[in-house]
C-alpha positions as CSV (number, residue, x, y, z in Angstrom):
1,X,105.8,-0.1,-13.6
2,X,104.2,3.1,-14.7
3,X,106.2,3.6,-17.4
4,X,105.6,-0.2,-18.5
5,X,102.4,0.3,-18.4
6,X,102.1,3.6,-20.1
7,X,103.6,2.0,-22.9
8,X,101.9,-1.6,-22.8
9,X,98.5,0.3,-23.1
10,X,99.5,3.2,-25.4
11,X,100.8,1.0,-28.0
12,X,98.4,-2.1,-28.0
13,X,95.6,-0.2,-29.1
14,X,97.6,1.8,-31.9
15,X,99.4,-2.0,-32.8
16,X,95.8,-3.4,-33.1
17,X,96.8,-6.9,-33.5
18,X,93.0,-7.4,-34.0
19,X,92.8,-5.9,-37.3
20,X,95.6,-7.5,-38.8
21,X,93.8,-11.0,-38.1
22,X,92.2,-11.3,-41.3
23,X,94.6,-10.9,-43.5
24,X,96.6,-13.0,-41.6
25,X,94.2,-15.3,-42.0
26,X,94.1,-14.8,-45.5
27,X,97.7,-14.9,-46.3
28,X,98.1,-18.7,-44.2
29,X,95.0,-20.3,-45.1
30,X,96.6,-22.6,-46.9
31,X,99.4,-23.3,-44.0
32,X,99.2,-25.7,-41.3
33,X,99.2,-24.6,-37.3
34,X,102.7,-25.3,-36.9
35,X,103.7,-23.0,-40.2
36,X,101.2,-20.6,-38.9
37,X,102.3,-20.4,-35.3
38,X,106.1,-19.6,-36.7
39,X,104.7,-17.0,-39.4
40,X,103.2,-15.3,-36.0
41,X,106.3,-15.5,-34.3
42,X,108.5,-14.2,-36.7
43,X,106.6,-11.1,-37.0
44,X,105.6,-10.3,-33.6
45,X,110.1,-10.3,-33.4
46,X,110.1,-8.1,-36.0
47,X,107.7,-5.9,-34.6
48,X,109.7,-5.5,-31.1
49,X,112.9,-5.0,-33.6
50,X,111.3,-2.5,-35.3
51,X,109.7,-0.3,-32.8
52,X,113.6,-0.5,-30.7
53,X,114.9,1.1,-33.8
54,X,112.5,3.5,-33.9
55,X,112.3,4.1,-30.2
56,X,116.5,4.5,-30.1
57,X,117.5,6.1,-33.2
58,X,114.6,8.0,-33.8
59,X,115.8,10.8,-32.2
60,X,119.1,10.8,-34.6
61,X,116.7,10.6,-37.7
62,X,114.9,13.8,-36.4
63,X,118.2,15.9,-35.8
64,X,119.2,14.5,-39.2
65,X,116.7,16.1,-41.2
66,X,116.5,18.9,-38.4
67,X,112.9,17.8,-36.8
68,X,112.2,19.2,-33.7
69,X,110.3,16.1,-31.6
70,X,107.2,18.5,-31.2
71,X,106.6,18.8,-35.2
72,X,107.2,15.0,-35.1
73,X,104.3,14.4,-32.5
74,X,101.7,17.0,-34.2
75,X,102.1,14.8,-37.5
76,X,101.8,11.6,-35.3
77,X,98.8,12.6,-33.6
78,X,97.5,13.9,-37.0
79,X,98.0,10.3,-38.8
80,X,96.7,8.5,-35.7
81,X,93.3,10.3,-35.3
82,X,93.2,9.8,-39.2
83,X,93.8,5.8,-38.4
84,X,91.2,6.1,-36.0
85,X,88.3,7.8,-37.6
86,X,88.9,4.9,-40.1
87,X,88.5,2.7,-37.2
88,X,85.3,4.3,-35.8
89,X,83.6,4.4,-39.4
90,X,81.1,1.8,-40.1
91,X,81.9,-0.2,-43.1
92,X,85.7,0.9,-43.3
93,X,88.1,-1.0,-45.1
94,X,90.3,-1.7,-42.0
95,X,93.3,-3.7,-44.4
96,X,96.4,-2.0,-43.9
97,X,97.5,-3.4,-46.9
98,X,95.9,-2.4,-50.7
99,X,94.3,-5.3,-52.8
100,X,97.7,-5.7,-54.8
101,X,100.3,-5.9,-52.1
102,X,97.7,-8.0,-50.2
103,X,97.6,-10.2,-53.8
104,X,101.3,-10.1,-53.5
105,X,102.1,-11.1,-50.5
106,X,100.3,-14.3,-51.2
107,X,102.9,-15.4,-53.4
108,X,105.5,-14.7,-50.9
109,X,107.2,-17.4,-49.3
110,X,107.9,-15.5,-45.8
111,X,105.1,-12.9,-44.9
112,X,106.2,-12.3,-41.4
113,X,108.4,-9.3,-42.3
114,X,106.2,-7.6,-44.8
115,X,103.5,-7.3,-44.6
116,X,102.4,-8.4,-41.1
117,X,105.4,-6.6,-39.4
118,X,105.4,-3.6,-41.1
119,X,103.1,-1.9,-42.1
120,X,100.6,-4.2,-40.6
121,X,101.6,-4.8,-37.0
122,X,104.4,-1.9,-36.1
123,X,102.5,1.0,-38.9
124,X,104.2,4.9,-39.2
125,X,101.7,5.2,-36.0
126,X,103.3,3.2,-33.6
127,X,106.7,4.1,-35.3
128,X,105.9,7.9,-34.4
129,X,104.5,6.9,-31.0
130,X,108.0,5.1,-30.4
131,X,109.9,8.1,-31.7
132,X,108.3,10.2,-29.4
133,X,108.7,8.7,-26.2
134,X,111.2,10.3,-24.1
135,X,112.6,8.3,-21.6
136,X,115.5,9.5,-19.1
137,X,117.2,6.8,-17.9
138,X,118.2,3.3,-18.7
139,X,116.0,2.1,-16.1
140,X,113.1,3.4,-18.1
141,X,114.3,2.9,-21.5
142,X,114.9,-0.7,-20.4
143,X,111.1,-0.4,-19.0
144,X,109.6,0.5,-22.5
145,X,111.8,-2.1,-24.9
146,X,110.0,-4.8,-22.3
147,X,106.6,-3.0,-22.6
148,X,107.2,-3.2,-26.8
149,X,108.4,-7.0,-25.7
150,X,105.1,-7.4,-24.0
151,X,102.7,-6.4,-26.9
152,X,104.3,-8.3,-29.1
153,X,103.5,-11.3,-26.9
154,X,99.9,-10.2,-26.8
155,X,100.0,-10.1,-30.4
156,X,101.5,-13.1,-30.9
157,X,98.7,-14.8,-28.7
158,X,96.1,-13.1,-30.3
159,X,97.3,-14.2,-34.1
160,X,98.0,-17.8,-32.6
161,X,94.2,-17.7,-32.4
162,X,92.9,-16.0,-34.6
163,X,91.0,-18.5,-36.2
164,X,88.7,-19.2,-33.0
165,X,88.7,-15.7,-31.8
166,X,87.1,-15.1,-35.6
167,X,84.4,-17.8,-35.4
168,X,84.0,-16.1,-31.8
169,X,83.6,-12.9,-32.2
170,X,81.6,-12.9,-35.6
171,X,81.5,-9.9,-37.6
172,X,79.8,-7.8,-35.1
173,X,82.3,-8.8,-32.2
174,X,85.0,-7.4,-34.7
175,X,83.3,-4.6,-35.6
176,X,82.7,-3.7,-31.5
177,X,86.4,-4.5,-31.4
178,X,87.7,-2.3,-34.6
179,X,85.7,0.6,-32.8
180,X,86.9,0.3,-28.9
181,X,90.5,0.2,-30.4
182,X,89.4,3.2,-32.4
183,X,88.0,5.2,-29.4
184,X,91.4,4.7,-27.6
185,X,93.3,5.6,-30.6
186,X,91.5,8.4,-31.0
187,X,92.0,9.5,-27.7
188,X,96.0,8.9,-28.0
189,X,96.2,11.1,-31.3
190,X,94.2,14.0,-29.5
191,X,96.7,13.4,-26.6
192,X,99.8,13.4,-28.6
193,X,98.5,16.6,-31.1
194,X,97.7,19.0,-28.2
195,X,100.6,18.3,-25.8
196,X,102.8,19.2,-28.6
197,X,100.6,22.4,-29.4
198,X,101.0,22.9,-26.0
199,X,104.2,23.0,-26.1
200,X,105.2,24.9,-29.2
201,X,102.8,27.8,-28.5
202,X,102.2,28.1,-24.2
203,X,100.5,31.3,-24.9
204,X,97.5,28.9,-25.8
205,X,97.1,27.5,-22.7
206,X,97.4,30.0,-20.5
């Protein structure tokens, strides 16, 4: 349960399925609920695909390119404090997709792959987070493809609505929102960056 956990709260806030309602919202407009509901779907089981393949082979990838996992968490924990001072600044442009992909994609017939699965919803971020995680047995592995399988459900709620939870909240409410998940992002990056200092140079911590 710890490790379920661990990962169900780690990964939420870096996933962010907050910010990726409005351009969700933007790329259906035009769709009905049903359409919409599917599109949501589709991409949350994308998500949980992609973070499994970053979670299982990553490891194969690093010793591919010859990686050690340390170097691969100080440039995660770089890129997520980077994500969440962007977060945390007032007035931010908080798309994860430029104007012309975003201008793209609305001629698309299928946007739950790209762009709400990648890079909106499973980003390098959470990819790096997922490459990271060490997890011993299958017990625990088995633990942390159910907590991926668990934000994606959360997700998937929170797109399903997005359209009240928008009227809701109101600008501010999103803007408190954008900057609570930047906080704990901020705080996950830190997290990730020293432990693998830590790590590659002991003598600092003694």
């Amino acid at each position: 349960m710890e490790i379920l956990l661990a990962t169900f709260t780690t990964l939420f806030s870096i996933v962010n399925p907050f910010g990726a309602m409005p351009v969700f919202l933007t790329l259906t407009a035009e769709d009905r609920a049903q359409e919409r509901a599917r599109t949501a779907l589709r991409a949350c089981i994308y998500m949980v695909a992609i973070l499994s393949v970053a979670f299982f082979g990553g490891q194969y990838i690093l010793n591919f390119f010859g990686i050690n996992i340390q170097h691969l968490r100080v440039a995660g924990g770089i890129l997520l404090m980077r994500s969440a001072f962007e977060l945390l600044t007032p007035g931010a442009n908080r798309d994860r997709v430029g104007p012309d992909a975003l201008e793209e994609s609305k001629h698309k017939d299928d946007i739950s792959f790209t762009p709400l699965a990648m890079p909106m919803l499973s980003g390098p971020g959470s990819m790096a987070i997922c490459i990271g995680l060490i997890r011993p047995t299958y017990v625990d592995k088995a633990m942390t493809v159910f907590g991926f399988t668990l934000v994606a459900l959360a997700a998937f709620i929170i797109l399903l609505f997005s359209l009240r939870l928008t009227r809701v909240l109101g600008k501010p409410g999103m803007a408190a929102m954008a900057r609570i998940m930047g906080f704990i992002t901020l705080a996950i990056g830190v997290n990730f960056f020293a432990t693998a200092i830590s790590a590659l140079f002991p003598g600092l911590t003694r």
